[in-house]
ROROMI-617885 format. One record per atom (N, C-alpha, C): x, y, z. Coordinates in steps of 0.2 Angstrom, whole numbers, padded with zeros to 4 digits, always signed. Example, Ala and Ser with C-alpha at 12.3 -4.5 7.8 and 13.67 -1.06 7.14 Angstrom:
BEGIN
+0066-0028+0039/+0062-0022+0039/+0066-0016+0039/+0064-0011+0035/+0068-0005+0036/+0064+0000+0039/
This chain:
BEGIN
+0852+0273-0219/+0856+0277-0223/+0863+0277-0220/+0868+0277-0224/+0876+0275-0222/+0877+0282-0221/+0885+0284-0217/+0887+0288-0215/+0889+0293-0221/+0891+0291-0225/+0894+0295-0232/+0889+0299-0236/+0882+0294-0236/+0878+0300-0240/+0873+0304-0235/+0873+0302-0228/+0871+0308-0224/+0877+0315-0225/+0883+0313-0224/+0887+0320-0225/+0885+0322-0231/+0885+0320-0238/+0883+0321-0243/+0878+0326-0244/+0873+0323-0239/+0867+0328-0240/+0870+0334-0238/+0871+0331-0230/+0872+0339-0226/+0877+0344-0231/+0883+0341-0233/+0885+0347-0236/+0882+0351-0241/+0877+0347-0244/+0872+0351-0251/+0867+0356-0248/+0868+0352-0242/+0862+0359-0237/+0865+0364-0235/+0870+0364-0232/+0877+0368-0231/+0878+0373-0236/+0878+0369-0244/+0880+0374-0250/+0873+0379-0252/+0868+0376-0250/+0864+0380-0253/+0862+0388-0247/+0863+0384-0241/+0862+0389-0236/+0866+0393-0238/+0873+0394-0239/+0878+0397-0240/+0877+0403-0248/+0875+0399-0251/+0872+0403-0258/+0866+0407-0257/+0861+0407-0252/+0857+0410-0251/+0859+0417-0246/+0863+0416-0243/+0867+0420-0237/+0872+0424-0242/+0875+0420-0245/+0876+0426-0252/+0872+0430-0257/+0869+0428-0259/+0865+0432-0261/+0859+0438-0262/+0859+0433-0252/+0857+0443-0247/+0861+0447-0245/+0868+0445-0245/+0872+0450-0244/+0875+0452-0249/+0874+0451-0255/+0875+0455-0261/+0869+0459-0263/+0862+0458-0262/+0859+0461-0261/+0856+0468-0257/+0859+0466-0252/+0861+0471-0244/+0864+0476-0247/+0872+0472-0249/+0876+0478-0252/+0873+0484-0257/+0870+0480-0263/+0869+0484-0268/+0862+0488-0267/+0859+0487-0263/+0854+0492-0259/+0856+0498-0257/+0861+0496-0252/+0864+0503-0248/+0871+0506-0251/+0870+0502-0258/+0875+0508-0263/+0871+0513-0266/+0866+0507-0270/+0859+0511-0273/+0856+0517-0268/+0856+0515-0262/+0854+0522-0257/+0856+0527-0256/+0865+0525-0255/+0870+0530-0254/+0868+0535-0262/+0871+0532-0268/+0869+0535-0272/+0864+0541-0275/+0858+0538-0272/+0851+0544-0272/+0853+0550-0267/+0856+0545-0261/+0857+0551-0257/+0862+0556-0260/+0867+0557-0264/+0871+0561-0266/+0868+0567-0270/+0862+0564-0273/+0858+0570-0277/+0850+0571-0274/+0848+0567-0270/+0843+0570-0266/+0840+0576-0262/+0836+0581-0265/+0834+0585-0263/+0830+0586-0259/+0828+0580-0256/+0822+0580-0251/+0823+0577-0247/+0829+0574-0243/+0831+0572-0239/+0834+0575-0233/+0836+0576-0229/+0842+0578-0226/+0843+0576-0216/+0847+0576-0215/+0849+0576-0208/+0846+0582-0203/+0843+0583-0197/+0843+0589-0194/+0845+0592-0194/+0852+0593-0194/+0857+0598-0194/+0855+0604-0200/+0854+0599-0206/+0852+0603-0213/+0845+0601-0214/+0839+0602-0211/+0832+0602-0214/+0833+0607-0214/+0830+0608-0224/+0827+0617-0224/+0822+0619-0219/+0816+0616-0217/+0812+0619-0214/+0813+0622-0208/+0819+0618-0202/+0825+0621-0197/+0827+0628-0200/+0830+0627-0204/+0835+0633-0206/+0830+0638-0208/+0826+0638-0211/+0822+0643-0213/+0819+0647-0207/+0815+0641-0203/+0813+0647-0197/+0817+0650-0194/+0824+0646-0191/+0828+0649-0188/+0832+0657-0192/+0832+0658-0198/+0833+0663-0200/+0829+0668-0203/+0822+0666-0203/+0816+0670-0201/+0817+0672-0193/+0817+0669-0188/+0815+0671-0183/+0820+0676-0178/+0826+0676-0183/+0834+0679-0183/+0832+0685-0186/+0828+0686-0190/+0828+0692-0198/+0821+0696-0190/+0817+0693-0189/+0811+0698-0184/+0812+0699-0180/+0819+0696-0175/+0819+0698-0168/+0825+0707-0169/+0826+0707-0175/+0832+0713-0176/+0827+0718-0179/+0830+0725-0176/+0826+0730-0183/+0829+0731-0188/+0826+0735-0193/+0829+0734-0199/+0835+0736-0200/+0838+0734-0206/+0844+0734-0205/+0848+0740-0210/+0854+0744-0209/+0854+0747-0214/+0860+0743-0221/+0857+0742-0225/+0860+0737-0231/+0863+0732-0228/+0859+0728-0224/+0861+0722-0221/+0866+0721-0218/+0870+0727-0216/+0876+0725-0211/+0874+0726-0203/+0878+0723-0200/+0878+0724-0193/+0884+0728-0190/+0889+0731-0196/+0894+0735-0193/+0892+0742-0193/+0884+0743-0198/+0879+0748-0197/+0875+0749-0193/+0873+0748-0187/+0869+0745-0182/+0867+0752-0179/+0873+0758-0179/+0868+0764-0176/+0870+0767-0179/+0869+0768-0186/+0866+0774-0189/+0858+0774-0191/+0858+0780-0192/+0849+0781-0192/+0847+0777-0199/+0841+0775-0199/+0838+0773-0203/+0833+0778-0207/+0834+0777-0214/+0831+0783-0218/+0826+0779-0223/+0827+0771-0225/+0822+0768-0230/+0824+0761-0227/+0820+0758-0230/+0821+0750-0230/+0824+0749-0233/+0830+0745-0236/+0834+0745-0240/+0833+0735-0242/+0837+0736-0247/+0836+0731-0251/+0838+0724-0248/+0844+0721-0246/+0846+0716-0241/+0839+0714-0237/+0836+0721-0232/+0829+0718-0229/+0824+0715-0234/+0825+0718-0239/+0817+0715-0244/+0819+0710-0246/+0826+0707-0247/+0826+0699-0250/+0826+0696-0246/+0826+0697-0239/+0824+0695-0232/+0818+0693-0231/+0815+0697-0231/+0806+0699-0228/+0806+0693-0235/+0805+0694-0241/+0801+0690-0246/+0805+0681-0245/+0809+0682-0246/+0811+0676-0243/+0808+0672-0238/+0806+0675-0234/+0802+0674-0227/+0795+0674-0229/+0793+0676-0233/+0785+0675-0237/+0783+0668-0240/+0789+0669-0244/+0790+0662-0249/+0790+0656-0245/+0795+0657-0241/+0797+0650-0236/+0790+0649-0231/+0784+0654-0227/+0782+0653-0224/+0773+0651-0227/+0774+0652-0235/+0768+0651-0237/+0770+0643-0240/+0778+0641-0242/+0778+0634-0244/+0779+0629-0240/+0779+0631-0232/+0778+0626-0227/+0772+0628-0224/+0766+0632-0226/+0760+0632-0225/+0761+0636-0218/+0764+0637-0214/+0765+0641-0208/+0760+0648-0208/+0756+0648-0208/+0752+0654-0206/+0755+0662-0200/+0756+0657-0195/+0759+0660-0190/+0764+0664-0190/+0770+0661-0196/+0776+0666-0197/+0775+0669-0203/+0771+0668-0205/+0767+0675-0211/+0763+0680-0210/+0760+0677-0205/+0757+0684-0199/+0762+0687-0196/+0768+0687-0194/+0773+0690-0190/+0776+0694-0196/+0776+0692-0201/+0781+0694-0207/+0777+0701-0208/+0770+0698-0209/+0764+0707-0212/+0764+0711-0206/+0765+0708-0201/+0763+0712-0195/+0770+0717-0195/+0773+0715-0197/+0781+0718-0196/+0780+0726-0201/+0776+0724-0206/+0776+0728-0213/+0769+0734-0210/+0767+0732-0208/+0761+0736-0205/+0763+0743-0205/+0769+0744-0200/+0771+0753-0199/+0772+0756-0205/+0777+0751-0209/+0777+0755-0214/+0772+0759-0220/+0765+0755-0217/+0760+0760-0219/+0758+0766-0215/+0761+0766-0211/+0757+0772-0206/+0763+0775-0201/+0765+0774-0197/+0769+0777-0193/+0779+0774-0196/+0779+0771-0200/+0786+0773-0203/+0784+0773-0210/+0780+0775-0213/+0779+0776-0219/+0784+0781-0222/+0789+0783-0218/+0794+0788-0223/+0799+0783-0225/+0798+0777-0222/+0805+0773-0222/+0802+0767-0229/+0797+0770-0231/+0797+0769-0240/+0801+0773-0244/+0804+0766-0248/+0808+0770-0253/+0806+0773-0258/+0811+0780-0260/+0811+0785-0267/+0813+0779-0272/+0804+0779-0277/+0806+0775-0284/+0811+0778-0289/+0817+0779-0286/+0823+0780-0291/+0828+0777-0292/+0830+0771-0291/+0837+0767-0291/+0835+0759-0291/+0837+0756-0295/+0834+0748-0293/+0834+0745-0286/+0839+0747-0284/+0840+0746-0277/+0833+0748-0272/+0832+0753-0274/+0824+0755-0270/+0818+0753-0274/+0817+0752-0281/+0810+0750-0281/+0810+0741-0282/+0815+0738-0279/+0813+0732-0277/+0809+0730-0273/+0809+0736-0269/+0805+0735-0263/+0798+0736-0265/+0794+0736-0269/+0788+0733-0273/+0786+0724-0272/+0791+0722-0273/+0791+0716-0272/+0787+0713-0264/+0790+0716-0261/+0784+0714-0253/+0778+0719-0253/+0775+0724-0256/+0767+0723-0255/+0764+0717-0260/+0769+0718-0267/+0764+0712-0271/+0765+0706-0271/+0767+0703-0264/+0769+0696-0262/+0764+0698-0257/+0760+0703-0253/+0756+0704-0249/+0748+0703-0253/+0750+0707-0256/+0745+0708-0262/+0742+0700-0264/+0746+0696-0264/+0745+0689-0270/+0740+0682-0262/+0744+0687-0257/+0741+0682-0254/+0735+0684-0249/+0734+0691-0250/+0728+0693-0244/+0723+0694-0247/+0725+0699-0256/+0721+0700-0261/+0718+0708-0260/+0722+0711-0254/+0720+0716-0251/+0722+0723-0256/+0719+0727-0258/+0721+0733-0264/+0726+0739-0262/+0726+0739-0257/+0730+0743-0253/+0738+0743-0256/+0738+0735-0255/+0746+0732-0256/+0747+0732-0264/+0743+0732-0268/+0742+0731-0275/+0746+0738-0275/+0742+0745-0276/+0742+0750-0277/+0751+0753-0276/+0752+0750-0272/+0758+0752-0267/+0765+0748-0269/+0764+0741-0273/+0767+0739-0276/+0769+0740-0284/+0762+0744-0286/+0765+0742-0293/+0767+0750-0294/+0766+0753-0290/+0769+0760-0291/+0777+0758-0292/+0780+0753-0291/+0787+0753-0291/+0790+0749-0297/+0784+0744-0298/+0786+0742-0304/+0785+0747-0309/+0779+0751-0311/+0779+0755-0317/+0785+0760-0317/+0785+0764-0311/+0791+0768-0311/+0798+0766-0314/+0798+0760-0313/+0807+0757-0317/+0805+0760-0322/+0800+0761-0326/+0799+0760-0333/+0797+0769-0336/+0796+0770-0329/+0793+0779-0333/+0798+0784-0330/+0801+0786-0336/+0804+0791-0335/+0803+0797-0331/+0807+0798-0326/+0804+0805-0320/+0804+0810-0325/+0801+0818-0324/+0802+0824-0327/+0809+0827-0323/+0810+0824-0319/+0815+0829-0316/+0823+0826-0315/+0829+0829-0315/+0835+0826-0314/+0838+0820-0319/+0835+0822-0323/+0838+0813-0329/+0843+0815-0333/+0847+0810-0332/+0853+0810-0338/+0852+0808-0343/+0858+0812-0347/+0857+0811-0357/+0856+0803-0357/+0861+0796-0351/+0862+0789-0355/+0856+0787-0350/+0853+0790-0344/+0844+0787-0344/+0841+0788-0348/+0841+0796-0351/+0835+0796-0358/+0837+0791-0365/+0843+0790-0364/+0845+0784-0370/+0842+0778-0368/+0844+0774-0363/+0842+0769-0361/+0832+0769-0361/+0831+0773-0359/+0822+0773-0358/+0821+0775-0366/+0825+0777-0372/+0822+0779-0378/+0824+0771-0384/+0828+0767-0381/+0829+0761-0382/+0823+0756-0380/+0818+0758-0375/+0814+0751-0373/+0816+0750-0366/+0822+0750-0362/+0825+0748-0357/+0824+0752-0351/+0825+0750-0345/+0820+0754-0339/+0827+0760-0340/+0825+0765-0338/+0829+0773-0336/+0835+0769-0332/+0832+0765-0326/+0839+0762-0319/+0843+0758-0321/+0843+0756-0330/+0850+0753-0331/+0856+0756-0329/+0860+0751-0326/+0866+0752-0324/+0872+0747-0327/+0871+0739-0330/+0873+0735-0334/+0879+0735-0326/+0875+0733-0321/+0878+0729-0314/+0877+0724-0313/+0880+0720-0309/+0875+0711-0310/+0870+0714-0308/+0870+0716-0301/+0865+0717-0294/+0859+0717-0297/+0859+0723-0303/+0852+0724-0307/+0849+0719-0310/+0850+0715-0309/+0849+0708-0313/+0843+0702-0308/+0843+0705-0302/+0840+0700-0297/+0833+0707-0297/+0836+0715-0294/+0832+0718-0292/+0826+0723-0297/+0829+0722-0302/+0822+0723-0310/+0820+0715-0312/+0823+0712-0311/+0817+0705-0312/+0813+0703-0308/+0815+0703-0299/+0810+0702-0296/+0807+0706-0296/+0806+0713-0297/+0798+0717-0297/+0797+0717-0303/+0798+0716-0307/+0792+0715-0314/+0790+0708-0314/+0793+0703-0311/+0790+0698-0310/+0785+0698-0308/+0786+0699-0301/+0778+0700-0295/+0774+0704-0300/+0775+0709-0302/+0770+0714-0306/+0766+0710-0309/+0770+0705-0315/+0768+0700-0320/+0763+0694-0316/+0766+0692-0310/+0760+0689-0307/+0753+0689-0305/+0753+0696-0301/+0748+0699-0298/+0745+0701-0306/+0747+0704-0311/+0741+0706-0317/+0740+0703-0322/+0744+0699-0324/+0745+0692-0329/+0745+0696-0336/+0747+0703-0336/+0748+0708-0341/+0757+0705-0343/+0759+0703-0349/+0765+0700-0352/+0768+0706-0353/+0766+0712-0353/+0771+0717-0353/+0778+0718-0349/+0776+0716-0342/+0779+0716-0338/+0787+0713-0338/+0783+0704-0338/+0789+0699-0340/+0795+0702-0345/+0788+0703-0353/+0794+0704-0357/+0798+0710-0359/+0798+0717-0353/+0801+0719-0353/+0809+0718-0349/+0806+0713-0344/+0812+0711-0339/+0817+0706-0344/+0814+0702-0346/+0818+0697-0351/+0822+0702-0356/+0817+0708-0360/+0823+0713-0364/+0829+0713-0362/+0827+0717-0354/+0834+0719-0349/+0839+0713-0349/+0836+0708-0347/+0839+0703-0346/+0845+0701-0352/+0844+0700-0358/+0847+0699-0363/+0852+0705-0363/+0848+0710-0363/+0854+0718-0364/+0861+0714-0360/+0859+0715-0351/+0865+0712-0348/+0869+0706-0350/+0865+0701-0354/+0870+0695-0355/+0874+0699-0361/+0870+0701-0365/+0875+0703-0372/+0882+0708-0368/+0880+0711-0365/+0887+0716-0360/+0892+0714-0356/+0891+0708-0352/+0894+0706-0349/+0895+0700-0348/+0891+0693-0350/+0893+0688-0349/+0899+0687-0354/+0902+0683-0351/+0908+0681-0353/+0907+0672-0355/+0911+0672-0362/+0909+0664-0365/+0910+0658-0361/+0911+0659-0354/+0911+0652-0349/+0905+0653-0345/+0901+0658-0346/+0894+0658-0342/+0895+0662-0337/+0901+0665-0334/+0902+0668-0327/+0902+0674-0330/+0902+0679-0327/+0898+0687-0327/+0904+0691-0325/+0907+0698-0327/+0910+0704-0323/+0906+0708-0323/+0908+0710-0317/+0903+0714-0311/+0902+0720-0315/+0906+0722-0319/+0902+0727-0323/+0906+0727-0331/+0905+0733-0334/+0911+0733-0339/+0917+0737-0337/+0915+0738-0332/+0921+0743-0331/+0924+0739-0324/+0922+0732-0321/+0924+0729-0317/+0927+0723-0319/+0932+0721-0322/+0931+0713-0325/+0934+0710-0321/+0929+0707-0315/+0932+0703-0311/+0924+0698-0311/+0925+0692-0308/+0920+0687-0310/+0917+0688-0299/+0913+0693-0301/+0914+0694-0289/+0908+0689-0290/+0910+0683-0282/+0903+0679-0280/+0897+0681-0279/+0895+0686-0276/+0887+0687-0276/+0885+0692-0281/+0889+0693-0283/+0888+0696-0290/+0884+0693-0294/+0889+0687-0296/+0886+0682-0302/+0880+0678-0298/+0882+0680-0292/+0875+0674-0288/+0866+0679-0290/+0870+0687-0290/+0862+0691-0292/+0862+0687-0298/+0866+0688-0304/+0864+0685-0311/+0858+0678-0311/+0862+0674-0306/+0860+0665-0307/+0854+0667-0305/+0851+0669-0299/+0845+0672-0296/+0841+0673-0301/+0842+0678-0304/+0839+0684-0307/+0837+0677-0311/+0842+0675-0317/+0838+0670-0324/+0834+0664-0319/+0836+0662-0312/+0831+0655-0314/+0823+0658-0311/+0823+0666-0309/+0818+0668-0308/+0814+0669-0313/+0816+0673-0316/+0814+0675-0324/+0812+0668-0328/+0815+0663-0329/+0812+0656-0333/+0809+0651-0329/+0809+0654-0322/+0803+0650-0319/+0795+0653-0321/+0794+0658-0321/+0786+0662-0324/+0787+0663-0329/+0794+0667-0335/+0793+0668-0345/+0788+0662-0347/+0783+0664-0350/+0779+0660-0353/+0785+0656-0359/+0783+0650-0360/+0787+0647-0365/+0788+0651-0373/+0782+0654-0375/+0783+0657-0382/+0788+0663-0381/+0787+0665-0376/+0792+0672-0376/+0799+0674-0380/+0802+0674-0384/+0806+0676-0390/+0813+0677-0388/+0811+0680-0379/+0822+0680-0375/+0821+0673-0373/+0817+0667-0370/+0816+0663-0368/+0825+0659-0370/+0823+0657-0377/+0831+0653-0379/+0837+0655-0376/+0838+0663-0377/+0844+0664-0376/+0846+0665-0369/+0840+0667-0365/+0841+0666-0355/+0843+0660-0353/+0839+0655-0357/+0838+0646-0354/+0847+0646-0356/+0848+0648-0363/+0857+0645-0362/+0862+0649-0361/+0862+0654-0358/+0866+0657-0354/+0865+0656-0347/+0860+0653-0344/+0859+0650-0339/+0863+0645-0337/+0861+0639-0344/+0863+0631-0342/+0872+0634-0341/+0874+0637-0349/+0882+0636-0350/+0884+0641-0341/+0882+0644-0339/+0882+0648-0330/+0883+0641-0326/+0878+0637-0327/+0878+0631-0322/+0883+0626-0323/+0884+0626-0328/+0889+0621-0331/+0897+0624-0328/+0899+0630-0328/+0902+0629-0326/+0904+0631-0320/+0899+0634-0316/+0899+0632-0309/+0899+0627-0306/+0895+0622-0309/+0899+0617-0307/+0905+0614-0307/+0909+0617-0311/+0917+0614-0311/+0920+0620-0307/+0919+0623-0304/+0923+0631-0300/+0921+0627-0291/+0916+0625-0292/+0913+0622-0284/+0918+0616-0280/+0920+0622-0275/+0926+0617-0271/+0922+0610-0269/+0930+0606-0266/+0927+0602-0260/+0922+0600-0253/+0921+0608-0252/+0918+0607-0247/+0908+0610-0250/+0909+0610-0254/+0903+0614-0258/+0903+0620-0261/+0908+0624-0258/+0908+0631-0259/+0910+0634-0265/+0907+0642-0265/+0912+0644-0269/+0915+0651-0266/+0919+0654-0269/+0925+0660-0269/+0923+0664-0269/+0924+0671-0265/+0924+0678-0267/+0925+0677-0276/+0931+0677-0278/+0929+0678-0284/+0928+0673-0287/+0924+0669-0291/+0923+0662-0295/+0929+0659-0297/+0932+0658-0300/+0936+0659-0304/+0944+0658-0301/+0944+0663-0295/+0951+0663-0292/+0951+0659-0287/+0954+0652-0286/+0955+0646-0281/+0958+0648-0275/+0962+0654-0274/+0966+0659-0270/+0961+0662-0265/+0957+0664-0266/+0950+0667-0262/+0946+0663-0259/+0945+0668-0254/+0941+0665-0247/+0935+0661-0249/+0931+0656-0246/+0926+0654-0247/+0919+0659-0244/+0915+0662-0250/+0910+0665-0248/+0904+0665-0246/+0899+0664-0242/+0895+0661-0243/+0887+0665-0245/+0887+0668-0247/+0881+0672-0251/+0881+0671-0256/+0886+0672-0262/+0886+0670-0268/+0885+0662-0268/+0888+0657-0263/+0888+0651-0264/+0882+0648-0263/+0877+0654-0257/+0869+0651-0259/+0866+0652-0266/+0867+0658-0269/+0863+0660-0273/+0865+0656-0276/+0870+0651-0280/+0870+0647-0284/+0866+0641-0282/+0868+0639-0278/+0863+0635-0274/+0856+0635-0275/+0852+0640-0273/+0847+0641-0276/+0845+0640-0284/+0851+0642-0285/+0849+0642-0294/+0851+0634-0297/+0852+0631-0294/+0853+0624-0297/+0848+0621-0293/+0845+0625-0288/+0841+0622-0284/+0833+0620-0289/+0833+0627-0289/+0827+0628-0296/+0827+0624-0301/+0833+0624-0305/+0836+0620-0312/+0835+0613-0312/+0837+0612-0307/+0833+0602-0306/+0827+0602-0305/+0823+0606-0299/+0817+0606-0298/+0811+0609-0305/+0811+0610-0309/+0810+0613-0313/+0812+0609-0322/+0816+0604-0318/+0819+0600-0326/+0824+0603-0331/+0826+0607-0328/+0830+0612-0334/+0838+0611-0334/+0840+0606-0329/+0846+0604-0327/+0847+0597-0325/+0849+0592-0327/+0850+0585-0326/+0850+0583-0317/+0844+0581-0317/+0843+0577-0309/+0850+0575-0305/+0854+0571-0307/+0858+0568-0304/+0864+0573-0303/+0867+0576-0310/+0873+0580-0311/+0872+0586-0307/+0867+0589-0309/+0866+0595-0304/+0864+0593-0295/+0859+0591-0296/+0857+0586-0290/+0861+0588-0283/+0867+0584-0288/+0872+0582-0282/+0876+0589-0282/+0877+0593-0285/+0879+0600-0284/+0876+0606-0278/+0869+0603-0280/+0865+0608-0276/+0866+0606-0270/+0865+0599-0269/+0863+0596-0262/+0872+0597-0257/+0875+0596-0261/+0885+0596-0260/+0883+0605-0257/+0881+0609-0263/+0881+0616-0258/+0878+0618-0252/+0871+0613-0250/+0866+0618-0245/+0871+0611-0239/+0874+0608-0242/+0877+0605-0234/+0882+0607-0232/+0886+0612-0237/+0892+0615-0237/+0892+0621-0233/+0884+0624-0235/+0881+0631-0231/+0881+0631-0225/+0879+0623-0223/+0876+0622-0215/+0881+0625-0212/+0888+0624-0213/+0894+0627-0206/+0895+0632-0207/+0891+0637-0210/+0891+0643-0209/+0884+0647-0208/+0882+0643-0206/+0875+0647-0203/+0875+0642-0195/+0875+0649-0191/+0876+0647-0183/+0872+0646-0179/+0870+0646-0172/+0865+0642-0169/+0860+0649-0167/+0862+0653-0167/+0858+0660-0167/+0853+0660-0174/+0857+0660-0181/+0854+0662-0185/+0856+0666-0189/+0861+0667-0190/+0866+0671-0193/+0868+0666-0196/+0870+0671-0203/+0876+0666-0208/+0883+0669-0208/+0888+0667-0209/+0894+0671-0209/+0899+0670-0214/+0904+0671-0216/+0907+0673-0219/+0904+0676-0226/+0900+0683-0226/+0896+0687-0231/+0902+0690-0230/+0901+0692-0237/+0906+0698-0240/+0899+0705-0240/+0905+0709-0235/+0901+0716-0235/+0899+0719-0243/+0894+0724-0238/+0893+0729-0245/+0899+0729-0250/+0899+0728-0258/+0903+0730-0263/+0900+0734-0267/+0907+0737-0268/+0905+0743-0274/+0909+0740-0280/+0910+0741-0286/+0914+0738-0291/+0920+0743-0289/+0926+0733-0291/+0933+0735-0289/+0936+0735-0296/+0941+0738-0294/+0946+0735-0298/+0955+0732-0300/+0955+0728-0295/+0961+0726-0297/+0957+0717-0290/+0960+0713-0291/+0960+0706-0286/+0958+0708-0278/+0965+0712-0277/+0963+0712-0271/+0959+0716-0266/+0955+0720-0271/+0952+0723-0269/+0946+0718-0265/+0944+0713-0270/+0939+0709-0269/+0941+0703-0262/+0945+0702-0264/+0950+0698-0257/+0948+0701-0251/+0951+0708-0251/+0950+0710-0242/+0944+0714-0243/+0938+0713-0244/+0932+0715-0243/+0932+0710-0237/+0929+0714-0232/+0925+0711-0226/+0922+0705-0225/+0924+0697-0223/+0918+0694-0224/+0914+0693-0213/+0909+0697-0216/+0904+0696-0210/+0899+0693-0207/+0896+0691-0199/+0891+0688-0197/+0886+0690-0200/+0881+0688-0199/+0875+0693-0198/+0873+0694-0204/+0875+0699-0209/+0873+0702-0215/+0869+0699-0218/+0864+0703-0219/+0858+0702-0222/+0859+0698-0227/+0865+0701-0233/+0865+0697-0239/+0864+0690-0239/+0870+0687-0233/+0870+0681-0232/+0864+0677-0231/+0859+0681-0226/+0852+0676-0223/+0850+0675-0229/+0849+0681-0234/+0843+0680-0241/+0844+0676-0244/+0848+0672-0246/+0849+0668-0251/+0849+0661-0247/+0851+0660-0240/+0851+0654-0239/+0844+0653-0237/+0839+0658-0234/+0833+0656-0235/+0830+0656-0240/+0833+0658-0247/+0827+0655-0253/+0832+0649-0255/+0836+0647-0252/+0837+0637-0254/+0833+0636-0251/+0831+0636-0242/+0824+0633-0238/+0819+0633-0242/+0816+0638-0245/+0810+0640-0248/+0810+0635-0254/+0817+0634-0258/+0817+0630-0266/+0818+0624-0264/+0818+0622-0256/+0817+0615-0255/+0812+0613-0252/+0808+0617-0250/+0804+0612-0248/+0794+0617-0251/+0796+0618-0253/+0792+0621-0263/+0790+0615-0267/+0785+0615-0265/+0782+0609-0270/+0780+0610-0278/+0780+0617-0278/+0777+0618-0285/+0780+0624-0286/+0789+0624-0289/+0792+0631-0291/+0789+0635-0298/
């Protein structure tokens, strides 16, 4: 074989090695886009830093090492405690939720064991079934109830649901006996807040008796306050008489519907109008959600501090919306997951979230919302970024 078509060959062995070496590294490439890609709306993935199952226990074992809290602050640390207040019960049930979807037995034995006195030696620090605020606290016997099957917790639990619904004999106002001669619970207030803490306990009640009465008087409620307050862009004022768009406010709202349309049975009659006041909610929270995942004391105003209580609750609720099919995989996806990594830097190595906006009352003017307190610690803040743990790693919302 002459010297010419020895080269000859080599070079066609040359070309083809070279076209094969390209077309693994085109393929390489497009793998680790394709991967990149998933990962941007992936739910089920995450770094150390951010496993929900990390975070969860560490903000469980942050929630039982403290006594209870008075409304979730820690700038109230020594005043006496008179009831369990609501901040601990989306705490505690959060802690129920997240310790039964990672199957932990051990941290759900610590959670009831916690609830224990409250039958007996602090049984005064059960709350007066008179304000939504107090009979949410229903919600942790009939999450005890659901998994022990124990009567005790049954009995003690639904006493708080039915009471939203029965009128007292004593102290009622002319607009509770309006509200209660409409169909609607007497503790209408038409505040977001009430939109997390009358669905979840008629929800649990709906659970434990599989009586539809329940549900579909929460969904009534539910409608009542969208027709009052939601505004045509999906975002919520904090009341009628507060029209300002405040974060954890609208985060009770987004809570509250993706709670309620996770158990409304499909035939249910408010079903359509929750599911799209919901979606048009999510839609455009997703265009309000900064750079870093967050969102603002007030929604709305680009000028406001980033908060992060309300920025879980959304979180959660987009959490649910994908998991659940009711929000596009990818578009939300990458929203939800953009948030629970944006939460990461404000939940600290102790276990504490931080920048929580303290207790709020309805304001009214911007800055009122602006210089509200943003705090370590506060209860409000742990609750919601432990029900993102629980709606991530929840096989079956």
């Amino acid at each position: 074989m002459n010297k010419k078509l020895m080269i000859l060959i080599f070079m066609k062995r040359m070309k083809l090695q070279l076209h094969k070496l390209y077309v693994f590294v085109i393929v390489i490439l497009f793998a680790s886009c394709s991967q990149s890609k998933v990962q941007d709306y992936d739910l089920t993935k995450f770094e150390e830093n951010a496993d929900p199952v990390r975070i969860g226990n560490l903000i469980i074992n942050r929630f039982l090492e403290q006594p209870h809290s008075q409304y979730g602050s820690p700038l109230r640390v020594n005043e006496p405690r008179t009831q369990i207040t609501y901040p601990d019960v989306c705490t505690w049930l959060g802690g129920f939720w997240f310790s039964t979807s990672t199957n932990n037995k051990g941290l759900f034995n610590k959670l009831s064991m916690r609830f224990q006195p409250l039958l007996t030696t602090e049984a005064y620090l059960q709350p007066i079934p008179n304000h939504v605020d107090n009979n949410v606290f229903g919600t942790l016997p009939l999450e005890l109830y659901r998994q022990t099957k124990d009567e005790k917790y049954l009995e003690m639990g639904m006493m708080y649901a039915k009471t939203q619904w029965e009128l007292p004999k004593e102290s009622v106002t002319i607009q509770e006996k309006a509200w209660a001669n409409k169909g609607y619970s007497w503790q209408t207030r038409i505040w977001l807040d009430d939109m997390f803490m009358i669905t979840a306990i008629q929800a649990q009640a709906y659970r434990v008796t599989k009586d539809e009465k329940y549900i579909n008087r929460a969904a009534k409620e539910m409608v009542l306050y969208l027709d009052s307050i939601q505004l045509d862009n999906g975002l919520f004022y904090h009341s009628p008489k507060a029209k300002f768009t405040w974060g954890r406010g609208n985060g009770w709202m987004a809570v509250g519907m993706a709670e309620l349309l996770r158990i409304l049975p499909e035939n249910n009659l408010e079903r359509k109008a929750i599911m799209k006041a919901y979606k048009t909610m999510m839609a455009t929270l997703k265009y309000y959600q900064n750079e870093n995942g967050m969102w603002r004391q007030l929604v709305d105003d680009p000028t406001m501090w980033e908060e992060s209580s309300g920025s879980a609750m959304f979180t959660y609720a987009m959490i649910v919306g994908v998991k659940k099919g009711w929000l596009d995989k990818i578009e939300y996806g990458t929203v939800a997951r953009k948030g629970w990594l944006g939460l990461m830097k404000y939940v600290d190595d102790k276990g504490d979230v931080t920048n929580v906006c303290e207790g709020t009352d309805i304001g009214f003017t911007n800055e009122y919302y602006r210089n509200r307190l943003p705090l370590t610690g506060d209860l409000h803040g742990l609750a919601p970024v432990l029900w993102c743990a629980y709606a991530l790693t929840e096989k079956d919302l």
